[in-house]
ZAVO-223097 format. One record per residue (C-alpha): x, y, z. Coordinates in steps of 0.25 Angstrom, whole numbers, plus 5000, padded with zeros to 4 digits. Each point is the difference from the previous one (the first is absolute). Example, Ala and Ser with C-alpha at 12.3 -4.5 7.8 and 13.67 -1.06 7.14 Angstrom:
2
   c1   c2   c3
 5049 4982 5031
 5006 5014 4998
//
This chain:
690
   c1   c2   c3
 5570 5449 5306
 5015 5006 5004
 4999 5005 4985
 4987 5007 5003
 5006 5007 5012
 5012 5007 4993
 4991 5003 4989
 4991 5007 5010
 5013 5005 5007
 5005 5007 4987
 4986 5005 4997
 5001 5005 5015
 5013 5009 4997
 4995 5006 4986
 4987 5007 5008
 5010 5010 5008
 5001 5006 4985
 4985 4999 4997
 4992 5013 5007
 4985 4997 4996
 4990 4987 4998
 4998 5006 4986
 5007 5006 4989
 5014 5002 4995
 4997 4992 4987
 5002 5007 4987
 4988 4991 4996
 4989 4996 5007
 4996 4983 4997
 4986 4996 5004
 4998 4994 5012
 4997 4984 4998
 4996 4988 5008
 5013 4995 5001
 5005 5011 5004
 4990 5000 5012
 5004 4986 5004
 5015 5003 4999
 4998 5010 5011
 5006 4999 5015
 4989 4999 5011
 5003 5008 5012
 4993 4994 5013
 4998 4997 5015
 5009 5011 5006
 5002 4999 5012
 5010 5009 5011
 5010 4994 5010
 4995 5005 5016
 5010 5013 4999
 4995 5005 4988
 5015 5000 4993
 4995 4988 4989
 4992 4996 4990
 4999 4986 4995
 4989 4998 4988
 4999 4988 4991
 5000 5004 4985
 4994 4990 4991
 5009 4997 4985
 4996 4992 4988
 5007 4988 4996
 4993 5000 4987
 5006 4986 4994
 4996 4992 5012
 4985 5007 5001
 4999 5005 5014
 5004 5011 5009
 5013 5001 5010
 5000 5007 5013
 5013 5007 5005
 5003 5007 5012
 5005 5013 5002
 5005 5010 5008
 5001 5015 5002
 5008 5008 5012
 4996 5013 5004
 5013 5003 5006
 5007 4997 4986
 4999 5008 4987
 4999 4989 4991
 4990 4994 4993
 4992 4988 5005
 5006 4986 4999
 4998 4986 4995
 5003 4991 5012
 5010 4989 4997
 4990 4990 5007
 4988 5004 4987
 5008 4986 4992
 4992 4992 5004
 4987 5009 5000
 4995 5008 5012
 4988 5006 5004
 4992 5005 5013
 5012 5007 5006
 4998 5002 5016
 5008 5008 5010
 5003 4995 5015
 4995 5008 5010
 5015 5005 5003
 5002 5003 4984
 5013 4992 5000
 4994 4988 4992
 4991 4998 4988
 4992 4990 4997
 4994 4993 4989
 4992 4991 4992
 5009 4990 4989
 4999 4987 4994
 5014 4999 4997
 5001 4984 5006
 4987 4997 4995
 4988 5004 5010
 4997 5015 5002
 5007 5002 5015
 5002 5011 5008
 5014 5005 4999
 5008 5013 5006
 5013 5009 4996
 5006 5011 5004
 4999 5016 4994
 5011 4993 4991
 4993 4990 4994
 5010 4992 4995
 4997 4986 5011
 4988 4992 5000
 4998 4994 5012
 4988 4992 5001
 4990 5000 5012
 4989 4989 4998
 5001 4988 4994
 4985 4993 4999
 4996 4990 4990
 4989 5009 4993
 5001 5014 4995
 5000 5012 5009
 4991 5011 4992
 4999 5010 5012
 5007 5005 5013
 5003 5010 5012
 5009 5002 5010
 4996 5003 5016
 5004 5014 5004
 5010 4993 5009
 5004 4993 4988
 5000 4987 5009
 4987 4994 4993
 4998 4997 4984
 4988 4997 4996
 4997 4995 4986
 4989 4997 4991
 5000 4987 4990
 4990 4992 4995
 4998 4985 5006
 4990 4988 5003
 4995 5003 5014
 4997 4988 5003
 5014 4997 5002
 5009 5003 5011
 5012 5002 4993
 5004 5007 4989
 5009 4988 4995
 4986 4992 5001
 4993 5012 4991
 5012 4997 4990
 4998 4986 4999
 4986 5001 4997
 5002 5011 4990
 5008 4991 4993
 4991 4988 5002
 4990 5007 4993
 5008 5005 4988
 5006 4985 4996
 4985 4994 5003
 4994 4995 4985
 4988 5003 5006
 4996 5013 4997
 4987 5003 5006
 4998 5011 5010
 4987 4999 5009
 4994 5013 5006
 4988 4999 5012
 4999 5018 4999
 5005 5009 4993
 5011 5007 4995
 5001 4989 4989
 5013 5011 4997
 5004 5014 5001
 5004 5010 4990
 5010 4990 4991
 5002 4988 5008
 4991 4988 5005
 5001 4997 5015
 5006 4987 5006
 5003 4998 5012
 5009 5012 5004
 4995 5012 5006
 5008 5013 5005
 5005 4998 5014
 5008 5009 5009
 5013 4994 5008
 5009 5005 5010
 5013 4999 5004
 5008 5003 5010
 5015 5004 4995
 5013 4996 5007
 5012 5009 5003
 5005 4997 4985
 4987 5005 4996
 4996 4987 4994
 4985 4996 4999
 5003 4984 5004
 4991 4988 5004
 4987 4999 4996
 4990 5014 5001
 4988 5003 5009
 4988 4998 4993
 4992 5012 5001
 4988 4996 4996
 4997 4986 5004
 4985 4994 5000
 4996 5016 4994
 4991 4996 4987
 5006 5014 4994
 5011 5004 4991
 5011 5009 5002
 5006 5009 4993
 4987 5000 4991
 5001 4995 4986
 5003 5001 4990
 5009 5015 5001
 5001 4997 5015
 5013 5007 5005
 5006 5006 5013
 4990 5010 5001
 4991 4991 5005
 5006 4996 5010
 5007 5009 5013
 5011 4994 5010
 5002 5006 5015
 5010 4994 5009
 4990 4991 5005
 4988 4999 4991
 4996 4998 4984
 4990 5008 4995
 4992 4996 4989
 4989 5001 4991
 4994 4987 4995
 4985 4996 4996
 4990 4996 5010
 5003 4985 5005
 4993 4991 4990
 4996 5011 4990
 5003 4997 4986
 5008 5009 4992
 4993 5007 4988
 4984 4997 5007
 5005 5007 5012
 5008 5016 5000
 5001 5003 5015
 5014 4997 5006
 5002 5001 5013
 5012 5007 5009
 5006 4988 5009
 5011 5000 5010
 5010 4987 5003
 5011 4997 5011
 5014 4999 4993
 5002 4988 5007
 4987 4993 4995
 4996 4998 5014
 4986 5004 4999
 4991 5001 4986
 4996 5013 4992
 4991 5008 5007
 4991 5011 4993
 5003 5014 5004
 4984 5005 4996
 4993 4987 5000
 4986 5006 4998
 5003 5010 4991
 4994 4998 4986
 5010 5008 4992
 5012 4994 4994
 5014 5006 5005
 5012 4997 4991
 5016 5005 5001
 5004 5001 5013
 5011 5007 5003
 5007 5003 5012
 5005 5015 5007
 5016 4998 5004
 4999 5000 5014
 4991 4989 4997
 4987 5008 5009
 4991 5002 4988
 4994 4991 4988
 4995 5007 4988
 4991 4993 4992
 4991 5001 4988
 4985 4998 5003
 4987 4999 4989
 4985 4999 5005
 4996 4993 4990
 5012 4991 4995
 5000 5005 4985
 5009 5007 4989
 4992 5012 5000
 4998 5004 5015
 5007 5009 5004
 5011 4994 5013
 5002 5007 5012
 5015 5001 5005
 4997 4996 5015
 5013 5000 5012
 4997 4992 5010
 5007 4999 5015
 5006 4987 5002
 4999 5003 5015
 4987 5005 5001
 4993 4994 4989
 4995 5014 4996
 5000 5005 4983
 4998 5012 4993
 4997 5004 4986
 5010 5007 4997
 4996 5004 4985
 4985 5006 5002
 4993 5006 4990
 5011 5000 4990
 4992 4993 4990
 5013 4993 4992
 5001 4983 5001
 5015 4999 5009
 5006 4988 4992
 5015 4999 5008
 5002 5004 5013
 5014 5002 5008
 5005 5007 5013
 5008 5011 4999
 5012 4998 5008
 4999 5009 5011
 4986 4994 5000
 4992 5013 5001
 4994 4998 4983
 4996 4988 4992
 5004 5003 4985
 4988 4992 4992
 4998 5000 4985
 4989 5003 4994
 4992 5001 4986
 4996 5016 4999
 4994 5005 4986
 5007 4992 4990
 5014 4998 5008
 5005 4992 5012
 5005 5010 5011
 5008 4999 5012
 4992 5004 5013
 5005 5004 5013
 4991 4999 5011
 5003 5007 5013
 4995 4989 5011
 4997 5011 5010
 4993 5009 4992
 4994 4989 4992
 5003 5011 4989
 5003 4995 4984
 5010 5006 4993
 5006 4998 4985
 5015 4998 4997
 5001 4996 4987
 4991 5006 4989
 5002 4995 4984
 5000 4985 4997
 4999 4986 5007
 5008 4998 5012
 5002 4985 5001
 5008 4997 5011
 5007 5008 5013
 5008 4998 5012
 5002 5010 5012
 5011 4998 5011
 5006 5011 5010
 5000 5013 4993
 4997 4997 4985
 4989 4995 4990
 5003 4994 4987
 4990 4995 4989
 4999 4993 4986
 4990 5009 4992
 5000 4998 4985
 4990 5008 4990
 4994 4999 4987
 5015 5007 4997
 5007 4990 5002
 5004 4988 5009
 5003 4999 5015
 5010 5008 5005
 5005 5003 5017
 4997 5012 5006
 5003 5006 5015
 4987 5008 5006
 5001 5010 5009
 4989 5003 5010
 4996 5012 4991
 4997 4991 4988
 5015 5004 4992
 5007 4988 4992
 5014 4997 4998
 5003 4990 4989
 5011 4990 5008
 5001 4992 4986
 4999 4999 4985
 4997 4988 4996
 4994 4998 4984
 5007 5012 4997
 5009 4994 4988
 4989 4991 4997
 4989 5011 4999
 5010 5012 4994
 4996 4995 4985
 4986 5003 5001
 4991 5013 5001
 4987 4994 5008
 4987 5005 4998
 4995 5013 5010
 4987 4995 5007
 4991 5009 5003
 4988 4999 5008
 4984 5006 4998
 4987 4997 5006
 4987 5002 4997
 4986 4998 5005
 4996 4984 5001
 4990 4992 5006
 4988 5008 5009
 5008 5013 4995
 5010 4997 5008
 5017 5003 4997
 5008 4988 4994
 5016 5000 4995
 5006 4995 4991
 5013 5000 4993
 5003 5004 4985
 5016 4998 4992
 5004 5001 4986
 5008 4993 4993
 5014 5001 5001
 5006 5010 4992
 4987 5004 4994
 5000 5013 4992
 4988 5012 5002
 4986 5000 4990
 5004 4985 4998
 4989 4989 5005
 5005 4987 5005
 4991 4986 5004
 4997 4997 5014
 5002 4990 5010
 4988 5001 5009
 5005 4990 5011
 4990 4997 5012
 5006 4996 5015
 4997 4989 5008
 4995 4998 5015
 4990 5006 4996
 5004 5008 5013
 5014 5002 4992
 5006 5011 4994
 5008 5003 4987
 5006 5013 5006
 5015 5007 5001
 5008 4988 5002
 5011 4992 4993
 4992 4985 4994
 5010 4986 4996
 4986 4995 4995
 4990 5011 4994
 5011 5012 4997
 4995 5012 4991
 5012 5003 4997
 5001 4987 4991
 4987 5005 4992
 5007 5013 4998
 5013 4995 4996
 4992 4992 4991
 4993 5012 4994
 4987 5001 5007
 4994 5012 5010
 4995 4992 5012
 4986 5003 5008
 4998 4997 5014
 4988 5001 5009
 4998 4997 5015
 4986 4998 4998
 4990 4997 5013
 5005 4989 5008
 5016 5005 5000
 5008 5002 5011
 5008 5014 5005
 4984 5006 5000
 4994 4997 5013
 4992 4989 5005
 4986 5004 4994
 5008 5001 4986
 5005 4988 5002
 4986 4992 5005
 4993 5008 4990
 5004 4988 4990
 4995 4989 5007
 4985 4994 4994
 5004 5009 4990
 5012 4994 4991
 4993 5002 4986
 4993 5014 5001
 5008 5009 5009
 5014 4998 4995
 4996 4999 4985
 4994 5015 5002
 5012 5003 5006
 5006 4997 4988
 4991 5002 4990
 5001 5015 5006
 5016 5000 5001
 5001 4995 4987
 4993 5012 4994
 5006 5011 5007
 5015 4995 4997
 4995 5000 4986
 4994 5014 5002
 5016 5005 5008
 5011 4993 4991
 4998 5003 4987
 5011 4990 4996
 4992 4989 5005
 4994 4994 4987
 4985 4994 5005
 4997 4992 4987
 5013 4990 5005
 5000 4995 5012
 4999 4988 5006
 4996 4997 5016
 5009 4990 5008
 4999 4995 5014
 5004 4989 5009
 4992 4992 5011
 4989 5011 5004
 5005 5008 4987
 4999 4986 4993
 4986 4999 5005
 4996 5014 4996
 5006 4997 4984
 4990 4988 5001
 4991 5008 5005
 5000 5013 4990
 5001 4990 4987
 4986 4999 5001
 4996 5013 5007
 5008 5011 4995
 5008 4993 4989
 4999 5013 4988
 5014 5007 5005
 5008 4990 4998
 5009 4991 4990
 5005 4989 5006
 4997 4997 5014
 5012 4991 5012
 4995 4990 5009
 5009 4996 5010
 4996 4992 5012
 4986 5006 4998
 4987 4994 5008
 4990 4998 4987
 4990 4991 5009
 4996 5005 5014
 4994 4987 5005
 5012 4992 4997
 5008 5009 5005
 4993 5001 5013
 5003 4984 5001
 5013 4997 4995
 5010 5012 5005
 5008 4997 5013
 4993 5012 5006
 4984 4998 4998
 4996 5009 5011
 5006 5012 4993
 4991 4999 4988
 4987 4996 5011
 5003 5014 5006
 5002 5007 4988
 4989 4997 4992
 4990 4998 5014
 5000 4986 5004
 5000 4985 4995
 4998 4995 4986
 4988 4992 5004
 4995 5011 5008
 5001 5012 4992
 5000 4994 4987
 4996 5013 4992
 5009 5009 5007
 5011 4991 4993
 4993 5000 4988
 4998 5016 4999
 5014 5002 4997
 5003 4986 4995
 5010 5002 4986
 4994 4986 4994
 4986 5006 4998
 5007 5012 4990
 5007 4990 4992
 4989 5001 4987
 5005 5013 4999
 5014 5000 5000
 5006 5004 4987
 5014 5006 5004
 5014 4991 4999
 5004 4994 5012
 5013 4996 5005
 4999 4989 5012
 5010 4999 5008
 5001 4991 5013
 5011 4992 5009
 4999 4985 5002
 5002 5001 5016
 4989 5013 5001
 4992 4995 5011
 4995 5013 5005
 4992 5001 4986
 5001 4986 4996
 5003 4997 4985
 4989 4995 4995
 4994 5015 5001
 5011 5003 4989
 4995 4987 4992
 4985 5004 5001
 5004 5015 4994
 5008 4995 4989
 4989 4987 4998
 4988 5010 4999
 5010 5010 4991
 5001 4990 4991
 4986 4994 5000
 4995 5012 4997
 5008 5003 4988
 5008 5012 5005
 5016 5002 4997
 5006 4993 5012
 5014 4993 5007
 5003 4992 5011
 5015 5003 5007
 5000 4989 5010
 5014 4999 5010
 5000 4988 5007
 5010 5004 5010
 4993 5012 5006
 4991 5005 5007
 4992 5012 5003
 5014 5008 4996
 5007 4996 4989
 5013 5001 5009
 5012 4994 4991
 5008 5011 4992
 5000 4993 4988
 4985 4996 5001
 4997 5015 5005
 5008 5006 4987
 4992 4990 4991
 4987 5005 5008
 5003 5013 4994
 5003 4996 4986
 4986 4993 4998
 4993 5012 5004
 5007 5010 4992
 5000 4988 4988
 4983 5000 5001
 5000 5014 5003
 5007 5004 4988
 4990 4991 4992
 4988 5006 5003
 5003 5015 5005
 5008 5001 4986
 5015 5005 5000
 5002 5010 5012
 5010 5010 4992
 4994 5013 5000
 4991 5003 4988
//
């Protein structure tokens, strides 16, 4: 790891000679899969109270040993130098947290076994470590006051100590006998079958060392719920005030993945008293709380009807008077992160907007929605006194840091990638749209190949999004990237058909009922006119990809609108809609989406339903699918390359048994890539210019 660090460091010191992301090369290379999972990952900024630093986690690859290491590091506004690698990053770092006076910085480390929470200075060079519990800590936050930690870890409930949850974590992993009994569901969630353990919330009370020592309040005790939800539960579920935890969580007794409606809860810091609901007759389903720095107001997120494609209201609520507001009215954009500005007059949000993900501000009083940030995806952002700082990628290239003002102006504060990225000449996107389902305007995205050549045709990529209420729009992707297709040699083709995010909330419901017809036209229809506007795209071959929804959607058009294409790529992809209802860890997604129970509305899931098109599937099919996928469970992968098979056409089956609905692994990733481009090359012919 030191090695790493120094590496980093000397990479560090060779940008202050690097002016731009790209170019500078006397010859441009194409991009490749490696060089996409070689790439640094800049994340989780977040600004000390004063505004004066900026510590974010950037994420390396450790190629040999197969994973990814987190570092800390830190930039002063006050100094002209370039960011820092703190000292304290040896032994891995992440989730970097500011006191409330800005003299100490915490952090998340496993660097004695058990992720802890652990604090240093703007120096980074001591580690100093702040609780020591037997089990892993995979959240936190501090009080304002700084006096209260609270943390979130996940443990039996039915023990009083974290010690006795140990013991019976261990008990269970050296039993020989292996059987696991459920009475209700969730059998598992997304990659991991449950046992015991669920997501707790635990308080303590620091002493004047600013240690969290004896055993933790337990937060939710006797609550039948989870906290931070699983399985991407984080700190934004959760909100600490010098008295209180806010938190969302899913009814009491609820099962995950039946039911969608969480819940906004409050708890005594001293566990004195159980969670209490904030709304409890409200239907809705209110998620990421977050408080206002005096502590007054709590901003949350609230759906009417608990789903993907509804559009949430962004809701502040007076903690003394019980009173709430929406504060986004009639600004039809789906809110996905909310925080406070810092002189608490604005909440910045994020938010999906016409094939990018834009920063929002939105002035509480005037309960007016502006934009800040206009190209690309931003993925994370932090705001304290006087500035604003975001993580925003594009389909240009990976995520960089960027000031905001109020008036929407960036300033790049760092370069990372730059020597990584100055070999390669990406592919321009360009965006177009077109009239789709019901006449009505869809986007999509359209990029040649790298360093392709005017009056020449090239193969396409034709890849399909997830969700479906997802998006393959301006951003930066570890897992689907066109810029790997282009490096490769082939122009890409992406449509946000009916049912994608960034569109409005009748765009995005348009879908449901309606997942074979609707989307299909949309793509039919966007196929054609990209055909029709870039003559370099060669229509005669192509080949369709998609993953999950996308996956389903290839299943789907193998038998409905199979004649475009030469090969065809499976990955994760639903091939059997009944199955699929009763075997995914979230079943009430596909009984909303399609209308209603398998045994109810049998020929609703039929309608769409990829098995009852097999007889006429002719076009090779790549399946791909991950061992631990319990989100589209393997055995819908097995069913499409079964029925491939059976049915005589061209067929292969890429099975990781360590993965799961991501193929996560850098090495794994990169070979991901190298069995597409092996069976696109086989079928679409050789993608050199002709």
């Amino acid at each position: 790891m030191l090695r790493l660090l120094k590496s980093v460091a000397a990479a560090v010191a060779s940008l202050v000679l690097i002016t731009g992301l790209v170019g500078g090369a006397a010859e441009a290379r194409p991009f490749t899969a490696r060089d996409l999972a070689m790439l640094d990952r800049v994340s989780d900024p977040q600004l000390s109270p004063d505004g004066r630093y900026l510590a974010y986690t950037v994420r390396a690859t450790d190629w040999a040993n197969n994973r990814g290491l987190a570092t800390l590091w830190l930039l002063d506004r006050r100094s002209p130098s370039l960011p820092r690698v703190l000292a304290v990053s040896e032994k891995i770092a992440s989730s970097p947290r500011w006191s409330a006076d800005g003299r100490s910085l915490y952090f998340l480390s496993a660097r004695t076994g058990l992720q802890q929470v652990w604090r240093t200075d703007p120096d980074g060079a001591i580690a100093i470590q702040v609780t020591n519990l037997p089990i892993h800590v995979t959240s936190y936050r501090f009080s304002p006051d700084g006096r209260s930690l609270v943390v979130a870890a996940h443990a039996d409930p039915s023990c009083d100590t974290l010690a006795c949850s140990k013991q019976k974590a261990d008990a269970r992993r050296t039993n020989p006998v292996s059987a696991q009994v459920y009475d209700k569901l969730p059998m598992f969630i997304w990659d991991d079958w449950q046992d015991a353990e669920r997501a707790q919330l635990f308080a303590f009370r620091l002493d004047d060392a600013g240690a969290a020592s004896g055993e933790p309040v337990r937060l939710l005790k006797g609550f039948d719920a989870e906290a931070p939800d699983k399985p991407f539960g984080d700190d934004s579920d959760y909100a600490v005030s010098n008295d209180r935890v806010f938190f969302s969580a899913l009814e009491p007794g609820a099962s995950w993945g039946v039911s969608a409606r969480y819940k906004l809860y409050a708890v005594p810091l001293d566990g004195a008293s159980a969670p209490v609901a904030l709304e409890p007759r409200d239907p809705a389903s209110a998620t990421k709380p977050t408080l206002s720095s005096d502590g007054a107001r709590l901003a949350y997120l609230r759906r009417k009807a608990a789903r993907e494609d509804q559009r949430p209201e962004v809701l502040v609520r007076d903690l003394a008077t019980g009173a709430q507001v929406d504060v986004s009215s009639g600004f039809d954009r789906s809110a996905e992160a909310i925080r406070w500005s810092g002189d608490g007059r604005r909440l910045y949000a994020t938010m999906a907007d016409t094939g990018r993900t834009r920063l929002f501000a939105i002035d509480v009083a005037a309960r007016r929605v502006t934009p800040l940030t206009r190209d690309g995806t931003v993925t994370a952002f932090s705001a304290a006194a006087d500035r604003l700082v975001v993580v925003r990628d594009s389909l240009a290239g990976p995520g960089q840091l960027y000031e905001v003002s109020r008036n929407g102006a960036e300033t790049l504060l760092a370069r990372h990638n730059v020597a990584a990225m100055r070999d390669f000449e990406l592919s321009r996107a360009e965006q177009f749209s077109f009239k789709g389902w019901n006449d009505e305007t869809v986007h999509g995205w359209v990029l040649p190949p790298q360093g392709h050549q005017p009056g020449r045709k090239y193969p396409v990529a034709f890849l399909i999004h997830g969700g479906p209420h997802g998006s393959f729009g301006d951003a930066w992707s570890y897992r689907w990237n066109p810029q790997v297709w282009t490096g490769m040699g082939y122009a890409v083709v992406m449509i946000d058909f009916h049912g994608s995010n960034g569109y409005g909330e009748a765009f995005a419901q348009s879908i449901v009922g309606h997942w074979g017809d609707r989307p299909l036209e949309d793509l039919q229809k966007g196929w054609a006119a990209a055909l029709a506007r870039y003559s370099y795209l060669d229509g005669g071959k192509a080949c369709a990809l998609g993953g999950s929804y996308g996956g389903y959607m290839v299943a789907w058009i193998a038998g409905a609108w199979n004649t475009p294409w030469k090969c065809l790529v499976n990955h994760d992809g639903i091939v059997e809609t009944r199955t699929m209802a009763l075997t995914t860890d979230i079943p009430s997604f596909s009984e909303y989406e399609t209308g209603g129970r398998v045994w109810e509305v049998g020929e609703a899931y039929e309608r769409f339903n990829p098995l009852n098109k097999v007889a006429d599937w002719k076009v090779p099919m790549l399946v791909v699918h991950g061992g631990r996928d319990y989100r589209v469970p393997l055995s819908q992968g097995i069913a499409a390359f079964t029925a491939a098979q059976r049915k005589g056409v061209p067929s292969r089956m890429v099975y990781y048994p360590d993965e799961n609905h991501w193929v996560l692994k850098p090495q794994n990733s990169v070979e991901w890539y190298r069995q597409v481009e092996a069976w696109m090359r086989q079928w679409v012919d050789d993608p050199s210019p002709k």
